[in-house]
N, C-alpha and C positions, 0 to 999 in steps of 0.2 A: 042723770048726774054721772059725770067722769069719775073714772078710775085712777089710780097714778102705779107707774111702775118704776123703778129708778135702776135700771141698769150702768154699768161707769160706762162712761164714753159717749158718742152721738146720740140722741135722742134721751140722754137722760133728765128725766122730771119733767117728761111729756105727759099731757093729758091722755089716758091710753083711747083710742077713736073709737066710739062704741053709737056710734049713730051710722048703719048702712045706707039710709038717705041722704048723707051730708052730701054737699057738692064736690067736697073732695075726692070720694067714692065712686059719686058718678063721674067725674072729668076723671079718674082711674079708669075705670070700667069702658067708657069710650073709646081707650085708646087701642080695644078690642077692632074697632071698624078700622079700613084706611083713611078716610079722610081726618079724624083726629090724629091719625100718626101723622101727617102728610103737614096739617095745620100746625101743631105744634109741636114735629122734629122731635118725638118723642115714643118708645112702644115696651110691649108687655114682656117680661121674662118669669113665666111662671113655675113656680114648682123648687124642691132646694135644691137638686142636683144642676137644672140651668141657673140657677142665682148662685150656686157657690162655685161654680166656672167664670162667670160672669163678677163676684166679686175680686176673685182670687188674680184674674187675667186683666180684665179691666175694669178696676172700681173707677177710674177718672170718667165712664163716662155713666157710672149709676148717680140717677137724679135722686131717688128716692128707695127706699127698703121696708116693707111691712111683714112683720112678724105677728101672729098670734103669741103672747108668753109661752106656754105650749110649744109652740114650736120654736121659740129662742130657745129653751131650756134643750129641747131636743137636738138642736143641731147650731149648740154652740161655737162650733169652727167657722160657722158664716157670720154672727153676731160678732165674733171676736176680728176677724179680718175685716168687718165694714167697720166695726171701731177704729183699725189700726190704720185704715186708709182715709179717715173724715166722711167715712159713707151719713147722711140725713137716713136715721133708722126709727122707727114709727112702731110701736105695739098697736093692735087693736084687738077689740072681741071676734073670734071666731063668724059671726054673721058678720062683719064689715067685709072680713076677708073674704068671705062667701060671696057677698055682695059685687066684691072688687072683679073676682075669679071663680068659678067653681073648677076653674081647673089645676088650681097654685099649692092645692095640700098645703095652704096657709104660710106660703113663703112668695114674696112676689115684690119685683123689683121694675121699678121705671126708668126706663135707660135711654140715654142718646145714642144715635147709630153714628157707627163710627165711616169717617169718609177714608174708601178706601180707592187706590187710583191702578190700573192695570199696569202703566207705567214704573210705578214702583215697586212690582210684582216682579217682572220683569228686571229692574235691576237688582234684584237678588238670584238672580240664573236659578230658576225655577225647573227642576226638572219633571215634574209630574204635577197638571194641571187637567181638572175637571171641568166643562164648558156644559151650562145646561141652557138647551135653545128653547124656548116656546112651552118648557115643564108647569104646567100650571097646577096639578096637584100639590098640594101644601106640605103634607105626608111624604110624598116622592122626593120633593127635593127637602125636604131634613133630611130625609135619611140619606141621603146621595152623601151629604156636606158632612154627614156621620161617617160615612165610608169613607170619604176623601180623608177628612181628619187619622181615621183609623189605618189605611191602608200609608201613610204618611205622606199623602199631599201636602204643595207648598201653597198651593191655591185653589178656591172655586169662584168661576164667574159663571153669575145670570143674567143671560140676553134680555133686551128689556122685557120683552115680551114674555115674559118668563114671571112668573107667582111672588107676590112681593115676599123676599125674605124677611120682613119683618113680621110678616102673619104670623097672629100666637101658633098656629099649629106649626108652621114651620119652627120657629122657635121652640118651642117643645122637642119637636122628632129630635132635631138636634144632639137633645140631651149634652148639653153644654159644648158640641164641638161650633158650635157660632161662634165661641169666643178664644178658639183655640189656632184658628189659618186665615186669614184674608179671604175676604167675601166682596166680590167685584160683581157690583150691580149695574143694570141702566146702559149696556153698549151692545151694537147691534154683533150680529154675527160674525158678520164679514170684517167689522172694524177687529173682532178681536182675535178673529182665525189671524188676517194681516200681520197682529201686534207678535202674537204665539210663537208665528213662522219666524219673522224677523227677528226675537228673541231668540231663535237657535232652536226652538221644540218642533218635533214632526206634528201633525194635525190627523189623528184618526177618529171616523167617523165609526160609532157603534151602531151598526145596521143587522137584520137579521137577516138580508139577502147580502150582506160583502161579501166583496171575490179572496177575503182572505180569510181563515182559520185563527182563532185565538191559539187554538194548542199545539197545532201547527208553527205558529210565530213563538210562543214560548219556546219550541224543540230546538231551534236557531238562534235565539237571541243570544246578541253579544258574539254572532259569530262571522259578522261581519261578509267578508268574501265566500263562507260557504258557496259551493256552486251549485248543491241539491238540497234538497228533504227528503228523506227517508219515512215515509208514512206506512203504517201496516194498511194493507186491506183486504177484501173478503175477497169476491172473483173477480171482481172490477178493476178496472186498468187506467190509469192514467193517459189524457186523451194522446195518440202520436207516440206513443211506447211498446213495446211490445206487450201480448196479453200478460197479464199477472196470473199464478195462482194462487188459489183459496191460499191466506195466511200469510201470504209472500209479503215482503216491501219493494213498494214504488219508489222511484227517484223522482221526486215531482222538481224540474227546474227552477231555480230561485233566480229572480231578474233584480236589477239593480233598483226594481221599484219596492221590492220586499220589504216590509216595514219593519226596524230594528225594535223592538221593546226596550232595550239595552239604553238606549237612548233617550234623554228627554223626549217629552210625549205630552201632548196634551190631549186628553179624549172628548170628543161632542158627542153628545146624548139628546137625544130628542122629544118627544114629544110621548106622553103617554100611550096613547090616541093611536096616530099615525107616524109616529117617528120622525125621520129628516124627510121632508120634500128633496126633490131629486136638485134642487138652486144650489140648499144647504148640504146637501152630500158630496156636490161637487165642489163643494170648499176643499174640503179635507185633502191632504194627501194621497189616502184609500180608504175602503171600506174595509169591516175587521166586525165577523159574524162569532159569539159566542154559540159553539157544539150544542147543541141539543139529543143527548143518548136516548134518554125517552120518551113517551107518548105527548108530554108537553107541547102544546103547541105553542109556547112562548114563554120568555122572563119578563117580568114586570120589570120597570124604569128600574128601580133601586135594585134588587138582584144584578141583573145584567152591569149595571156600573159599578157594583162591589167586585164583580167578578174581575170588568178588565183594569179595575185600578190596580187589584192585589197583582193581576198579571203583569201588568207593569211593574209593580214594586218590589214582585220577586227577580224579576228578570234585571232589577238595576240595583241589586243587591251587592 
């Protein structure tokens, strides 16, 4: 036997769903796999801090809203913004929403992905764009599309070959920055290094062998015709210099290929794994290695591309 709940606004004097076997549940739950997102142009946002990004930024494209009372009561400010927007809002018993999600802390929202076009990216002179090639961790690339949001990108695109951003887990890492910058899916590399360049942005490849320095390109940005860099270092010389001593600074020559930070910038990031194949590195502009101080023998995806996005967003400060 149903329950009733009568909240004012959408969903009120709904039967509250208290059967986790309905078919409603399960075509929810579904849309966990890709091929139900795929079929019916629809996926999961779970949890309250992704649904109250997602209500607040785009209710026009939430299908649906489930709530345990419990959790309306508790985070009221979602309940009231899907009210205010005509959001379809649904109470159920705690095992429905179990049923739906065990991963939604009883808040969970079915949403249409929004179509977004690189083109249109572009004609907003985008100065700082994140380009993820072949990333297929789920985890990696939320958190990547967390840092772009955070560090204040204007965009991220994913190569096709790249992890469907609608995967719950991606959707989650997030933590609602999905619904906060343009998310360009589905184009290959090259189409969209092409798009980037022609837009006016430089193209740097984040590689852990690049022939350039991040901290090094920070020390010069914005400085345009500089004619050297000034780098400290220990006994070693810059190659064609005279020797250096311990403590001293080098002039390391700057050539006109120097990559400005200062500038629109789009960064490519590659591949968990393996990184850029040597096809996709020679897209880029150049290559641009984040330092390594200590014993680490490397940053993981999402590290390394929070680092060079903030580097960038400081430098275009």
């Amino acid at each position: 036997m149903s329950a009733t709940h009568d909240p004012a606004g959408p969903g009120a004097g709904r039967p509250l769903l208290d059967n986790p076997r309905a078919d409603r549940v399960k075509a929810v739950r579904a849309l966990a796999g890709r091929p139900a997102r795929v079929r019916h142009g629809q996926f999961l946002v779970e949890g309250p801090q992704a649904v109250r990004e997602l209500v607040l930024e785009d209710a026009a494209h939430v299908r649906d809203l489930y709530l345990t009372e419990a959790a309306a009561d508790r985070y009221e400010e979602i309940l009231a913004a899907a009210r205010a927007a005509g959001v379809r809002t649904h109470l159920a018993t705690p095992a429905v929403l179990d049923a739906m999600s065990p991963d939604a802390q009883h808040v969970l929202a079915v949403a249409q992905p929004r179509a977004v076009e690189l083109e249109a990216v572009l004609a907003g002179s985008p100065r700082l764009v994140a380009v993820l090639s072949r990333v297929r961790d789920p985890g990696n690339a939320g958190a990547v599309i967390r840092a772009a949001d955070a560090a204040g990108a204007d965009a991220v695109v994913l190569t096709a070959e790249s992890v469907d951003v609608h995967n719950p887990k991606v959707v989650r890492s997030t933590a609602g920055s999905l619904f906060h910058l343009p998310v360009v899916t589905g184009v290959t590399l090259a189409d969209a290094v092409a798009a980037l360049r022609s837009g006016g942005l430089a193209v740097l490849a984040a590689d852990g062998a690049g022939e350039h320095d991040l901290d090094d390109l920070l020390d010069v940005a914005g400085q345009g015709s500089t004619p050297g860099l000034a780098v400290a270092t220990g006994s070693t010389a810059t190659p064609g210099s005279a020797p250096a001593t311990p403590g001293s600074a080098a002039v390391v020559p700057r050539s006109a290929a120097t990559p400005d930070l200062a500038r629109p910038t789009a960064w490519v990031f590659g591949n968990e794994a393996w990184g850029l194949p040597d096809a996709d590195r020679t897209l880029a502009d150049a290559a641009v290695r984040v330092p390594i101080r200590g014993r680490a023998e490397s940053l993981n995806l999402a590290t390394a591309a929070t680092v060079c996005l903030y580097a960038s967003s400081r430098a275009q400060r």
